[in-house]
C-alpha positions as CSV (number, residue, x, y, z in Angstrom):
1,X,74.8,-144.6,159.7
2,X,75.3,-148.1,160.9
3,X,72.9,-150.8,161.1
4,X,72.8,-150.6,165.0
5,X,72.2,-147.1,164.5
6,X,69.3,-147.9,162.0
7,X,68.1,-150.9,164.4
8,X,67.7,-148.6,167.4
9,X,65.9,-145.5,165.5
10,X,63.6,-148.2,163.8
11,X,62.9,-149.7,167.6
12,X,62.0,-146.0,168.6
13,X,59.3,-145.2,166.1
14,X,58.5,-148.7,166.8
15,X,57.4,-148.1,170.4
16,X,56.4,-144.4,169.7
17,X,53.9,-146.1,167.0
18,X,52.4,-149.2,169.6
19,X,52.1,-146.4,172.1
20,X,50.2,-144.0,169.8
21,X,47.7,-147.5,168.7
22,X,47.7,-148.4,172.2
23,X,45.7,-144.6,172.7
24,X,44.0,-144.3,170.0
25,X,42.3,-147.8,168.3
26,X,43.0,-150.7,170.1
27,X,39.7,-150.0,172.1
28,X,38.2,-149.6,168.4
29,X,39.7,-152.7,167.2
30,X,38.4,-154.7,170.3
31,X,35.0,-153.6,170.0
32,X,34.9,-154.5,166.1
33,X,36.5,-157.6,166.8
34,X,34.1,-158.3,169.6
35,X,31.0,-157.0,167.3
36,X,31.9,-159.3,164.4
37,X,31.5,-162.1,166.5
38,X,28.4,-161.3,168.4
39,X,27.1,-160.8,164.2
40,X,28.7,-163.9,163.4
41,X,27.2,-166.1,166.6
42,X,23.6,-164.2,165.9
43,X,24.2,-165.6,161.8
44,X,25.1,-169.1,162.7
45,X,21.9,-168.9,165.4
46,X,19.4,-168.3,163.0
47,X,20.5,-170.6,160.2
48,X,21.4,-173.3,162.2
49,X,19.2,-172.8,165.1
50,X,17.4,-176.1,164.5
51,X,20.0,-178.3,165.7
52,X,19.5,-176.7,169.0
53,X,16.1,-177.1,168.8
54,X,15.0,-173.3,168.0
55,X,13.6,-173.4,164.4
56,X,13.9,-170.1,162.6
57,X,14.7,-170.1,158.8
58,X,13.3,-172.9,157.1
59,X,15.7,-175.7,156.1
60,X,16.1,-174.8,152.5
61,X,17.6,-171.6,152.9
62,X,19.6,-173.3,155.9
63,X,20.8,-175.7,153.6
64,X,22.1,-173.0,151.6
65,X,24.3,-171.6,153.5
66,X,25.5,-174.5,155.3
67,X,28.8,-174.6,153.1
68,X,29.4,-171.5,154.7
69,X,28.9,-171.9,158.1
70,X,30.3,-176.0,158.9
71,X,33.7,-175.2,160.2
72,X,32.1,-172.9,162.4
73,X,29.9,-175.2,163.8
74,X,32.2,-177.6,166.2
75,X,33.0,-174.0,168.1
76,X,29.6,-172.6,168.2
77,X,27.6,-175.8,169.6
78,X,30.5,-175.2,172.1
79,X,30.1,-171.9,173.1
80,X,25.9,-172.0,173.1
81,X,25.7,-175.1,175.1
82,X,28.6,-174.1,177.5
83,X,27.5,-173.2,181.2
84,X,27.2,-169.2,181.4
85,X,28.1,-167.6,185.1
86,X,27.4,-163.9,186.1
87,X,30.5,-163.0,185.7
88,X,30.3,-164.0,181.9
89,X,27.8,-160.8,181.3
90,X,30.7,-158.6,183.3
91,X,33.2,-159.3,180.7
């Protein structure tokens, strides 16, 4: 078997195997993806809900777990303060 031989079988099951994850999960994997990050948004809410001025958790425990949470931070300000639009609840 040559290797253009090998290239072109290898692109088939290639494309037979995107089509069959295409069918099957990708709706799976883009509801967990957009689940984690409704869980993660919530977490970083009630740690570090103070700074918007919703206090939740006492600042001990926030303090805690701030190592955890600061390079989330920047993007979740971002996305809380950000202007939301009807269309926004659509998507």
């Amino acid at each position: 078997m040559t290797e253009e031989e090998k290239k072109k079988k290898g692109g088939f099951f290639q494309a037979v195997k995107e089509v069959v994850y295409g069918l099957a999960a990708h709706d799976s994997a883009r509801f967990a993806l957009k689940t984690r990050a409704s869980m993660e948004h919530l977490f970083i809410l009630i740690t570090m809900g103070d700074m918007l001025g919703v206090p939740i958790l006492p600042p001990y425990y926030s303090l805690r777990l701030l190592p955890y949470v600061v390079p989330q931070i920047s993007t979740w300000k971002r996305r809380m303060l950000r202007e939301k639009d009807l269309t926004d609840a659509l998507a």
